[in-house]
PyMOL CGO cylinders between C-alpha atoms (Angstrom):
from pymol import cmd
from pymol.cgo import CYLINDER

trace = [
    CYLINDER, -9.23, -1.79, -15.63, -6.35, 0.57, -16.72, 0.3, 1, 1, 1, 1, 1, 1,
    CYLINDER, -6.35, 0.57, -16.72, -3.58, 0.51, -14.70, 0.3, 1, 1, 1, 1, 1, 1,
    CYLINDER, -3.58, 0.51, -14.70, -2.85, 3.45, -12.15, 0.3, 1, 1, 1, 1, 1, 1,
    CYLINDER, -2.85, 3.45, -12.15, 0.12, 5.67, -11.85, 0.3, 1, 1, 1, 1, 1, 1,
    CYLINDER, 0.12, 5.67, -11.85, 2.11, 4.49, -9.23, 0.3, 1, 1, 1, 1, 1, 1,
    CYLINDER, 2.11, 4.49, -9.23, 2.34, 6.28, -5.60, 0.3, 1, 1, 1, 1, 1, 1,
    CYLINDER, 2.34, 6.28, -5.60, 5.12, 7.90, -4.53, 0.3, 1, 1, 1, 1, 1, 1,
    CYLINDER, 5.12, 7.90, -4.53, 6.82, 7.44, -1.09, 0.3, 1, 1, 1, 1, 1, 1,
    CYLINDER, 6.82, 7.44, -1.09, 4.81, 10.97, 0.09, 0.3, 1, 1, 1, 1, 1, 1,
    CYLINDER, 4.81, 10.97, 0.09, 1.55, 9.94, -1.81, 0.3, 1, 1, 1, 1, 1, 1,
    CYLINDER, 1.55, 9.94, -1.81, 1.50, 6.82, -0.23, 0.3, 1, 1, 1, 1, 1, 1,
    CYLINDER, 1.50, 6.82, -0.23, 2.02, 8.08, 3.02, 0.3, 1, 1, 1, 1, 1, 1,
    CYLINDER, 2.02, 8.08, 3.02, -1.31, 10.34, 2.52, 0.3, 1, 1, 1, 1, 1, 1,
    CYLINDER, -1.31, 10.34, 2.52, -2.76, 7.24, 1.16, 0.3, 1, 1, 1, 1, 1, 1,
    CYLINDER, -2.76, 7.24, 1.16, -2.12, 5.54, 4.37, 0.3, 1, 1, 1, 1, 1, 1,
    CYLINDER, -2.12, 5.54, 4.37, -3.95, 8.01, 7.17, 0.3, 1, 1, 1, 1, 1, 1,
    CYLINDER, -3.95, 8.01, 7.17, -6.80, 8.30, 4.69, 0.3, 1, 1, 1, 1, 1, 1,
    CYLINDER, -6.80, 8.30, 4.69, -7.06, 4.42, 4.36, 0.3, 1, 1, 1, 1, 1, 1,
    CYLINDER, -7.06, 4.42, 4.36, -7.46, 4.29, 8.46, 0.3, 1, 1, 1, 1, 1, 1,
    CYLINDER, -7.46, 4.29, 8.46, -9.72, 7.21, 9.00, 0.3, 1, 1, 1, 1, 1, 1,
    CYLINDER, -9.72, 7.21, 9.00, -12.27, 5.75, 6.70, 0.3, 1, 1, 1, 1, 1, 1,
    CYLINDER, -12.27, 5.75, 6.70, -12.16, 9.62, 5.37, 0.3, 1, 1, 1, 1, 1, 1,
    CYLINDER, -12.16, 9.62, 5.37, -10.27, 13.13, 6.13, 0.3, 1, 1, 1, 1, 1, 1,
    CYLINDER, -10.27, 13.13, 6.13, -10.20, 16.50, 5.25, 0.3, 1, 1, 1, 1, 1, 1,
    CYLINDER, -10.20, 16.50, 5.25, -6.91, 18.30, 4.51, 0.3, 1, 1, 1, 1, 1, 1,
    CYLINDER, -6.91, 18.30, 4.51, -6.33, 19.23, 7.96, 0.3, 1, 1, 1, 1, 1, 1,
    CYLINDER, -6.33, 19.23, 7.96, -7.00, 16.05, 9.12, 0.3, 1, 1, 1, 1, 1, 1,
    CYLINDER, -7.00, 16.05, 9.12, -4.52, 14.33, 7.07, 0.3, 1, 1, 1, 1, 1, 1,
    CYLINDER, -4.52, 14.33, 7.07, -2.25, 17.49, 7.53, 0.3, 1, 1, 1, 1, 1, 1,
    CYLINDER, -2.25, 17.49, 7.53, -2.73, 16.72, 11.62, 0.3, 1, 1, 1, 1, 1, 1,
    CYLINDER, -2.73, 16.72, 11.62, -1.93, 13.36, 11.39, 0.3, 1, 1, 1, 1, 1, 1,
    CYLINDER, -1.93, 13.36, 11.39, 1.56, 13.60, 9.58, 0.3, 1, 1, 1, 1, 1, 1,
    CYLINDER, 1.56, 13.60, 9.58, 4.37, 13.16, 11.86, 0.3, 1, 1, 1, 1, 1, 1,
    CYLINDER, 4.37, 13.16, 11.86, 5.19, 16.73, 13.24, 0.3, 1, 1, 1, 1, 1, 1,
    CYLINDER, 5.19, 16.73, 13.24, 8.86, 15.62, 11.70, 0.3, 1, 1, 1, 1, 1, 1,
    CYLINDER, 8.86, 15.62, 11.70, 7.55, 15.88, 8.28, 0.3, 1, 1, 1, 1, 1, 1,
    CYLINDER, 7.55, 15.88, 8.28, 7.12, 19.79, 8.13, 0.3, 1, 1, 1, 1, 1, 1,
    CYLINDER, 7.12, 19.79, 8.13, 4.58, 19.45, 5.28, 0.3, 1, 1, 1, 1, 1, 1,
    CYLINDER, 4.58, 19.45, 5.28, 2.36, 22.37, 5.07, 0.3, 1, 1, 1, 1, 1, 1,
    CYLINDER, 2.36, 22.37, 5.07, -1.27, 22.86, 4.27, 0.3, 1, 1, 1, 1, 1, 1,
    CYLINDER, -1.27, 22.86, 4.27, -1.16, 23.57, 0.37, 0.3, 1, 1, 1, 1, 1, 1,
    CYLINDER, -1.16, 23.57, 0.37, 1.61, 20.26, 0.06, 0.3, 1, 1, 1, 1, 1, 1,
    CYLINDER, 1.61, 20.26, 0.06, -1.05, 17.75, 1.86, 0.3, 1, 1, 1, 1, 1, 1,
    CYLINDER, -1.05, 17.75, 1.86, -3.84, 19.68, -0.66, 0.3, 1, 1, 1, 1, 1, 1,
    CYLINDER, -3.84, 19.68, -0.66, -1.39, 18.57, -3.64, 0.3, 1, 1, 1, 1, 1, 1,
    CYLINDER, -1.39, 18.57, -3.64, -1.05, 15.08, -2.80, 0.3, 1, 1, 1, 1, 1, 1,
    CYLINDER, -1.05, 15.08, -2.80, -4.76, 14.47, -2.07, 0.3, 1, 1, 1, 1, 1, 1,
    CYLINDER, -4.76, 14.47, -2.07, -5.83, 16.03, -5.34, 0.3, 1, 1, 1, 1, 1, 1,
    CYLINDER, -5.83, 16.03, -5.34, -3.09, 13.81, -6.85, 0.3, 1, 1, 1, 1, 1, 1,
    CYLINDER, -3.09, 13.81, -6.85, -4.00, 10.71, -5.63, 0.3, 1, 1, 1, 1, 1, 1,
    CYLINDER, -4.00, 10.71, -5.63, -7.77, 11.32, -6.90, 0.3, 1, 1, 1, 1, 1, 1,
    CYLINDER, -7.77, 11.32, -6.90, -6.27, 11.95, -10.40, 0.3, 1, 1, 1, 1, 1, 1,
    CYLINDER, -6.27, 11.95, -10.40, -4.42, 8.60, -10.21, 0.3, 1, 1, 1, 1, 1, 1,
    CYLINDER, -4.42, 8.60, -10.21, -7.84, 7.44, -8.88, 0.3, 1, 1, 1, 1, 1, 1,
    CYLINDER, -7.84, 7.44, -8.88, -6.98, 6.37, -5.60, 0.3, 1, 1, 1, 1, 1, 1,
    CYLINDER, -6.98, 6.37, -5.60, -9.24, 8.89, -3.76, 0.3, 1, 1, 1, 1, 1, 1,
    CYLINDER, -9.24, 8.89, -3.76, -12.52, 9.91, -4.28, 0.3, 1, 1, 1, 1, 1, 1,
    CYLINDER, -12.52, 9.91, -4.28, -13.89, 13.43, -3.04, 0.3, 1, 1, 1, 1, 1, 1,
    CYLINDER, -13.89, 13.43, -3.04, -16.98, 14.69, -2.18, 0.3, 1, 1, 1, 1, 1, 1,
    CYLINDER, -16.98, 14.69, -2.18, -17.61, 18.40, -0.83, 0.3, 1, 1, 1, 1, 1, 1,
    CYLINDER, -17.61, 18.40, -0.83, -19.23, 18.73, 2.62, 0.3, 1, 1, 1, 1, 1, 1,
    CYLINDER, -19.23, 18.73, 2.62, -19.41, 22.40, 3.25, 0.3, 1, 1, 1, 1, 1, 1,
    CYLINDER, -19.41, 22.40, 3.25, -16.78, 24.07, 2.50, 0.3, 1, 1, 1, 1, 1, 1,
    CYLINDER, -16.78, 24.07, 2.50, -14.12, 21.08, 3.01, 0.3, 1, 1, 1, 1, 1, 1,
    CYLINDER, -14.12, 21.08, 3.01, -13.67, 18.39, 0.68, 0.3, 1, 1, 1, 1, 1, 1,
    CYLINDER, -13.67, 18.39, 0.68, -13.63, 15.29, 2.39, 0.3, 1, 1, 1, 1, 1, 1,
    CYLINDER, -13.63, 15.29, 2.39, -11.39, 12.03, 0.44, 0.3, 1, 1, 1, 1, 1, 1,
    CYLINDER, -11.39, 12.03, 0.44, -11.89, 8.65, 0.96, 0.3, 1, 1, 1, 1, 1, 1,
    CYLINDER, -11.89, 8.65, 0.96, -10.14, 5.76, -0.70, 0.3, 1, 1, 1, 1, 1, 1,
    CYLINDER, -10.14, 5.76, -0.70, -11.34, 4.59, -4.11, 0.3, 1, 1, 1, 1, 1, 1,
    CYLINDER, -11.34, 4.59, -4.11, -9.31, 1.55, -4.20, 0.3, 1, 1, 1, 1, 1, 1,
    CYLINDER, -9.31, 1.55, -4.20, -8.97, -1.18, -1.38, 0.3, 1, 1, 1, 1, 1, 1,
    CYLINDER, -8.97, -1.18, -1.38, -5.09, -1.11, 0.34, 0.3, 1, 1, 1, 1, 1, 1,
    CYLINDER, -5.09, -1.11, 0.34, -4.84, -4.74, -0.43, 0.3, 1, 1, 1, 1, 1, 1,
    CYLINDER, -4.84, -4.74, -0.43, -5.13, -4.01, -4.30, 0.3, 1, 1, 1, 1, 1, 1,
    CYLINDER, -5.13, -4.01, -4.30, -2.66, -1.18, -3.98, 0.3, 1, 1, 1, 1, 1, 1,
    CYLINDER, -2.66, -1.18, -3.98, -0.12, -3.41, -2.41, 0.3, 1, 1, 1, 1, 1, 1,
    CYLINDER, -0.12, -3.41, -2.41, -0.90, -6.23, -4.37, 0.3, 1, 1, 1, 1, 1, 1,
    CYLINDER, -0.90, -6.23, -4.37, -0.06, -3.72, -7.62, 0.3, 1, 1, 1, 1, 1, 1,
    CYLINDER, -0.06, -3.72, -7.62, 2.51, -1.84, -5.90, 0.3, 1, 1, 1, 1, 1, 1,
    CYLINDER, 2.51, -1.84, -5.90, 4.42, -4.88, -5.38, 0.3, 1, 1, 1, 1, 1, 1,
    CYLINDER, 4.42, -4.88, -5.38, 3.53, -6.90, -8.59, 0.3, 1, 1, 1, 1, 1, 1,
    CYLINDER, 3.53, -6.90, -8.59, 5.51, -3.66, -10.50, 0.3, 1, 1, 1, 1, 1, 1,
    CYLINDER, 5.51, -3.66, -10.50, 8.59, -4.16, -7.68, 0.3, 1, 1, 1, 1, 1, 1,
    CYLINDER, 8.59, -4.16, -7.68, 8.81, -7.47, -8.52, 0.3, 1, 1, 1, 1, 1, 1,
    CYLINDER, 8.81, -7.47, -8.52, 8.32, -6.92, -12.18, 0.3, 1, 1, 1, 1, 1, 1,
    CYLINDER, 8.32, -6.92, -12.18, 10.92, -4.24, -12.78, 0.3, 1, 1, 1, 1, 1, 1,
    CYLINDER, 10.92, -4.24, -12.78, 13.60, -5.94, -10.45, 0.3, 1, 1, 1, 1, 1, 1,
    CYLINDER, 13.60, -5.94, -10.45, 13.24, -9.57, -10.24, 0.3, 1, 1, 1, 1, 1, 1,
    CYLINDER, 13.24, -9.57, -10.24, 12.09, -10.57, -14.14, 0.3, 1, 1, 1, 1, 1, 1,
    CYLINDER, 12.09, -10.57, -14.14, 8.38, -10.76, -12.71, 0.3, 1, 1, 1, 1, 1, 1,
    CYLINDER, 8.38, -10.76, -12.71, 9.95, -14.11, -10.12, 0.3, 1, 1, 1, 1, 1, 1,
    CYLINDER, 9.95, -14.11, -10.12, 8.66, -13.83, -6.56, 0.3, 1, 1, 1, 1, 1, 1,
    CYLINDER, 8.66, -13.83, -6.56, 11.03, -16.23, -5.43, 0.3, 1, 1, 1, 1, 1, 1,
    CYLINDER, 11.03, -16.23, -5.43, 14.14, -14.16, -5.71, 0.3, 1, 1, 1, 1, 1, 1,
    CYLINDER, 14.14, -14.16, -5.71, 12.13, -11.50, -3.76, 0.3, 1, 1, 1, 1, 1, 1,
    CYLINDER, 12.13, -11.50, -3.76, 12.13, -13.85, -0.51, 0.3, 1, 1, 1, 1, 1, 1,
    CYLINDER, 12.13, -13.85, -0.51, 15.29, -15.48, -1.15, 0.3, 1, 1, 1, 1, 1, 1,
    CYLINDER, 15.29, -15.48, -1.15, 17.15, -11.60, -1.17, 0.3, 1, 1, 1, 1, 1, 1,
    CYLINDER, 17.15, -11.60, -1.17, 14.73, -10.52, 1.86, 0.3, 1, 1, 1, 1, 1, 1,
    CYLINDER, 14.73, -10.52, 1.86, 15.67, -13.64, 4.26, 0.3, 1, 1, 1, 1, 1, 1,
    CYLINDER, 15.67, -13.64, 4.26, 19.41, -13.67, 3.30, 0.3, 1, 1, 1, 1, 1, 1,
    CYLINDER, 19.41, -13.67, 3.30, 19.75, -9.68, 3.55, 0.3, 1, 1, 1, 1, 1, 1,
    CYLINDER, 19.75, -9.68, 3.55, 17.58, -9.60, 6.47, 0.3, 1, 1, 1, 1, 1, 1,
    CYLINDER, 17.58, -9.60, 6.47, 17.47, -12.42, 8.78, 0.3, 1, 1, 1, 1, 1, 1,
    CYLINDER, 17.47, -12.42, 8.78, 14.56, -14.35, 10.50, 0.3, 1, 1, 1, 1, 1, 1,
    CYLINDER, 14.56, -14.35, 10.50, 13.73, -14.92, 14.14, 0.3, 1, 1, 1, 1, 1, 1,
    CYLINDER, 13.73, -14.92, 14.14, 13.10, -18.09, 15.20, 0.3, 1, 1, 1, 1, 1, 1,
    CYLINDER, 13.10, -18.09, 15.20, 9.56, -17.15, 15.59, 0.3, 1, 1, 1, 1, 1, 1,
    CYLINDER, 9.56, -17.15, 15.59, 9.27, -16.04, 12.15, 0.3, 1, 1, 1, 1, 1, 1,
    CYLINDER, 9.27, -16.04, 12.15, 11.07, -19.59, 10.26, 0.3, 1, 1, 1, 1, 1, 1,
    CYLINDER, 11.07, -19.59, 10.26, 8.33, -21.11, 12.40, 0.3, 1, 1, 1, 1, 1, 1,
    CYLINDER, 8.33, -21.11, 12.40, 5.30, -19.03, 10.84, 0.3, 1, 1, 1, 1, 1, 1,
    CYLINDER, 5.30, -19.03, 10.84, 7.34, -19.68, 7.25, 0.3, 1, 1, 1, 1, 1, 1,
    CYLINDER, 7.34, -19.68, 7.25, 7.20, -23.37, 8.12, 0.3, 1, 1, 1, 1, 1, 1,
    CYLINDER, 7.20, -23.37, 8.12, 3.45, -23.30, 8.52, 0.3, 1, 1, 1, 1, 1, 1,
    CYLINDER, 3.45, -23.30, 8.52, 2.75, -21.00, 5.18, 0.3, 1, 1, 1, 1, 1, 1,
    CYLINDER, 2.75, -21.00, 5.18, 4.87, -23.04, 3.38, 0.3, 1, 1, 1, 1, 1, 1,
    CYLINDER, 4.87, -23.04, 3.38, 3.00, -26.55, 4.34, 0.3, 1, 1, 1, 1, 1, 1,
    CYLINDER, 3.00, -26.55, 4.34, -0.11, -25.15, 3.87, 0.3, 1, 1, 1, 1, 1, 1,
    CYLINDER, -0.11, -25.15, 3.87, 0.43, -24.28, 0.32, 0.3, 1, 1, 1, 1, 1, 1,
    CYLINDER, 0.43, -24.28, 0.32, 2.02, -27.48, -0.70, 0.3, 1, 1, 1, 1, 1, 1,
    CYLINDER, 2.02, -27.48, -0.70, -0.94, -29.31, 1.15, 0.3, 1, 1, 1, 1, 1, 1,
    CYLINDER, -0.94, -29.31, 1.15, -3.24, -27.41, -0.77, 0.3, 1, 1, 1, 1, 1, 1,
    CYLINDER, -3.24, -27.41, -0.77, -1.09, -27.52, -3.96, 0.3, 1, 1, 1, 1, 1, 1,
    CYLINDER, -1.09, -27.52, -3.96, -1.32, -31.35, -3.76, 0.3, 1, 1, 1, 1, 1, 1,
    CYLINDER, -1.32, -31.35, -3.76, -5.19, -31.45, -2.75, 0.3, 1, 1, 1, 1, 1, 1,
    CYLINDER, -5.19, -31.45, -2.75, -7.27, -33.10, -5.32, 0.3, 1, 1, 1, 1, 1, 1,
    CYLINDER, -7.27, -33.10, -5.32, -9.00, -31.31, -7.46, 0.3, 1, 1, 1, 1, 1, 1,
    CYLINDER, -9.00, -31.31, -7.46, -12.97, -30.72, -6.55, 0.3, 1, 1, 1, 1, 1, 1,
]
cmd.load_cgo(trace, "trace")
């Protein structure tokens, strides 16, 4: 599969309403925005039509609305979105990532707990034998 064009901040933000509607209109994406945004019609238009050229949307015409709906799962676009982070600042290492997101931002005790428990679960299946 070719690799997409990555979203911008905006895109992904349309991305995001039409991933939990299921589907929307313009308007309905346009209603959704935070009123802070002062975004108008023809902007949300531009960013929908985008994100089906980068093939994140699909469109189909139901009157005289087109109505989008997501052509790629969210999980893949994170997945993607963050495999390019990580490739472009950290040499491609995930490690660095967490190291840099703990240090700079802290954990609750609550979340070293739920750490704990990822991290013993994937050495207990790293040193499962093989099936």
């Amino acid at each position: 599969m070719p690799k997409r064009a990555a979203l911008s901040k905006a895109e992904m933000e349309v991305a995001h309403i039409v991933w939990e509607r299921g589907d929307a209109t313009v308007r309905q994406v346009l209603e959704a925005l935070p009123t802070r945004r002062k975004i108008d019609y023809k902007t949300v238009q531009t960013y929908l039509r985008r994100l089906e050229s980068k093939g994140y949307l699909t469109s189909k015409r139901d009157g005289r609305s087109l109505v989008y709906s997501a052509s790629v799962r969210p999980r893949q676009v994170i997945r993607e979105t963050v495999s390019d982070f990580v490739g472009r600042l950290f040499g491609g290492e995930s490690l660095p990532l967490v190291e840099h997101l703990i240090r700079e931002d802290g954990l609750t005790g609550e979340e070293i707990r739920k750490l704990r428990e990822l991290l013993d679960e994937l050495e207990a299946s790293n040193n499962a034998p093989p099936r």
